[in-house]
N, C-alpha and C positions, 0 to 999 in steps of 0.2 A: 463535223457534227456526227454520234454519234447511229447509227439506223434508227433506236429505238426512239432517240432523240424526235430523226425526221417525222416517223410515224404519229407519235403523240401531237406533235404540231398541226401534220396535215388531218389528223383526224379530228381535235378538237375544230380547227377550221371547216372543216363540212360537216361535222355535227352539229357545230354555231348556224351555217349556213340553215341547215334543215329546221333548227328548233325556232330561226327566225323568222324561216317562210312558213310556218305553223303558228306564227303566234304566240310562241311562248318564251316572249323576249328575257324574261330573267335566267332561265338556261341558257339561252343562246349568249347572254354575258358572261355567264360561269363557264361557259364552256371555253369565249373566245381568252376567257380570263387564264385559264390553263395555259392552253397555247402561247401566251403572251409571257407568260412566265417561265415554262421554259426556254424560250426565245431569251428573255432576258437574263437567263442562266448563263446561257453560255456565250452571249454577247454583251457584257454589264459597258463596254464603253460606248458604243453606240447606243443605248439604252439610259444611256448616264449622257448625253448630247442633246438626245430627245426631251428629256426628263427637265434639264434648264432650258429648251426654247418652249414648253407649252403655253406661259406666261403671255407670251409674244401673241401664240396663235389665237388662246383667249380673247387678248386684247385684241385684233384683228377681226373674229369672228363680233365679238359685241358691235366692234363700230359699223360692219357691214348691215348686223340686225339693227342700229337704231337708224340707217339710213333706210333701209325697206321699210320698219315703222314709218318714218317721215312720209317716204313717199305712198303708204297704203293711206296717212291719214290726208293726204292731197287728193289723191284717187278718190277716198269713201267722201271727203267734201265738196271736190267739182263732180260727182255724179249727183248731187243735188241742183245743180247750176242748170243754167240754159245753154246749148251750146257755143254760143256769142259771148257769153258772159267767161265761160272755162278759156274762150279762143284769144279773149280780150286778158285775161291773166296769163297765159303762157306767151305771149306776144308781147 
């Protein structure tokens, strides 16, 4: 990879960093957005490997959120309960 290559990368990376620890998430996506793009300039195959398993990690990430759903809505219903009553359903 090229220097100016490195440069551009490591700099949009801590520019993103910065404009994300400020609160200003829409730059800090255009920012990391650069970076990512020349990254995937000059690596299009591993970039191209990535790009067909996202499907995967989507579907991975969903099933883990509807299972913390599940279990916050156990949590918000036996904090209504008595503690013998929660003891007597987990038991």
């Amino acid at each position: 990879m090229d220097n100016w290559k490195k440069a551009v990368v490591t700099g949009s990376i801590g520019a993103a960093a910065i404009l994300f620890i400020r609160r200003r998430h829409v730059a800090g996506i255009l920012a990391t957005g650069v970076g990512l793009a020349v990254l995937a300039s000059e690596y299009p195959e591993n970039f191209e490997k990535v790009r067909r398993s996202l499907p995967d990690y989507f579907d991975r990430g969903m099933r883990v959120m509807e299972m913390a759903a599940r279990a916050g809505k156990r949590i918000t219903s036996a904090a209504g309960q008595s503690a013998v009553d929660a003891w007597d359903e987990i038991g």
